[in-house]
N, C-alpha and C positions, 0 to 999 in steps of 0.2 A: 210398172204400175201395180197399185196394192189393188187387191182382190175386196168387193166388201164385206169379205168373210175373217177376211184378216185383220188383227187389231194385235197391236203392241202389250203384252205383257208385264205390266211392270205394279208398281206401288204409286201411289202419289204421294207427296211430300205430309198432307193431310191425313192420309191415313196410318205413317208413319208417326206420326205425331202423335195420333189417337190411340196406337197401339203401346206407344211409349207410354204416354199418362196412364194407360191399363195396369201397365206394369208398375210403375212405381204406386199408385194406388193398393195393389196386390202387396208388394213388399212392405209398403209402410203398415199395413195391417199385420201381416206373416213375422216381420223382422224381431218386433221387442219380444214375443213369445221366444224365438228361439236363442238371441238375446239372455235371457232369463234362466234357460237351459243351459247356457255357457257358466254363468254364474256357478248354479249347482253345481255343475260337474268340477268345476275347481274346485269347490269345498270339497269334495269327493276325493277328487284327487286328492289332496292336502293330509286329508286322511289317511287314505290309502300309505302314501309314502311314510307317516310319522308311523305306522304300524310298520313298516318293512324296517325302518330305522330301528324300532324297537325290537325287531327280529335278530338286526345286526348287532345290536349292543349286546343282547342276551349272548348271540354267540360270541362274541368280545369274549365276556364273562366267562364263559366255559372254559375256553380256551387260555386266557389270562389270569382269572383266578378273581379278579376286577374289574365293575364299570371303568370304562373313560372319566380321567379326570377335565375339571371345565377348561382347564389350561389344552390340553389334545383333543378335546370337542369329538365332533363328529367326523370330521378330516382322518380320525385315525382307523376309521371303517373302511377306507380304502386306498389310505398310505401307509405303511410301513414305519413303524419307529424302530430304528434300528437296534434300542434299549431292549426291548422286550423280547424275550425269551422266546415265550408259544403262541405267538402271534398266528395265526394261519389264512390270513385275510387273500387276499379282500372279499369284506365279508356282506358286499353289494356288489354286483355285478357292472355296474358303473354310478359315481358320483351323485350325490342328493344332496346340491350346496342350496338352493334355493326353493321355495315354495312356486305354487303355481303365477302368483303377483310377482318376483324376483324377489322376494324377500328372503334373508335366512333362517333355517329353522334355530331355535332356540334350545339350548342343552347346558344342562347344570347339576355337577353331582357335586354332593348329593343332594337330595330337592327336598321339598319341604315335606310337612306331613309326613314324617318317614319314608318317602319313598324315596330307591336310590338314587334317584335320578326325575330330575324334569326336565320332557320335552314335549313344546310348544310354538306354535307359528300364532301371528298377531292378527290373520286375515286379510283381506284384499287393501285397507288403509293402512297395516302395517304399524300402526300403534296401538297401545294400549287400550282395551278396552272396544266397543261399539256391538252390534246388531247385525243381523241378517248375515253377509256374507263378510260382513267387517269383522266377525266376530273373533273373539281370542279361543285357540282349541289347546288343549293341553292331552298327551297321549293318556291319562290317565283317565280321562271324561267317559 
């Protein structure tokens, strides 16, 4: 026989339920912010990498005497062509085929504007052109 001091410890179904709508209440307000912050950080990223890429070309250059042409792309930042003399790659410490969407970054020598070289990612839609986080970055911006 139970004591009438003793009582069962538990949840009820109801308050489980209430606890639960708290929470999802909490997240749906919390989520799109951080959301938002993801966006960013990809542009960021995206960044960040077309500059390391640009670090690699330059030393390409050094060493080769010449940017990458658009036929050897950017592949040849951390593959070996066996043509090439003074290669001393890999001149990334691993692979940078894709932006932060899967997209590939964009290389073409020599680019316009007189610059040796352009390189560019298309943004999170991956076409030409758009806004905000769609937007087209060129390493020269």
């Amino acid at each position: 026989m139970r004591k009438k001091n003793q009582f069962r410890k538990a949840f009820t179904l109801v308050e489980l339920l209430v606890v639960i709508v708290i929470i999802a209440l909490l997240s749906s307000l919390v989520a799109p912010k951080f959301f938002g912050k993801l966006d960013t950080a990809k542009v960021k990223t995206a960044n960040t990498q077309m500059q390391m890429l640009s670090q690699a070309l330059d030393g390409f250059r050094l060493d080769v005497g010449r940017y990458p042409t658009t036929q050897e792309g950017l592949k040849i930042l951390w593959a070996k062509d066996s043509s090439l003399k003074n290669w001393d790659g890999p001149y990334l410490p691993k692979a940078v085929k894709e932006d932060p969407w899967g997209y590939p970054y964009h290389y073409k020598s020599p680019g316009k504007n007189s610059e040796p070289y352009d390189l560019y990612h298309l943004g999170s839609d991956g076409k030409e052109g758009g806004n905000d986080d769609a937007k087209d970055v060129s390493v020269w911006e």
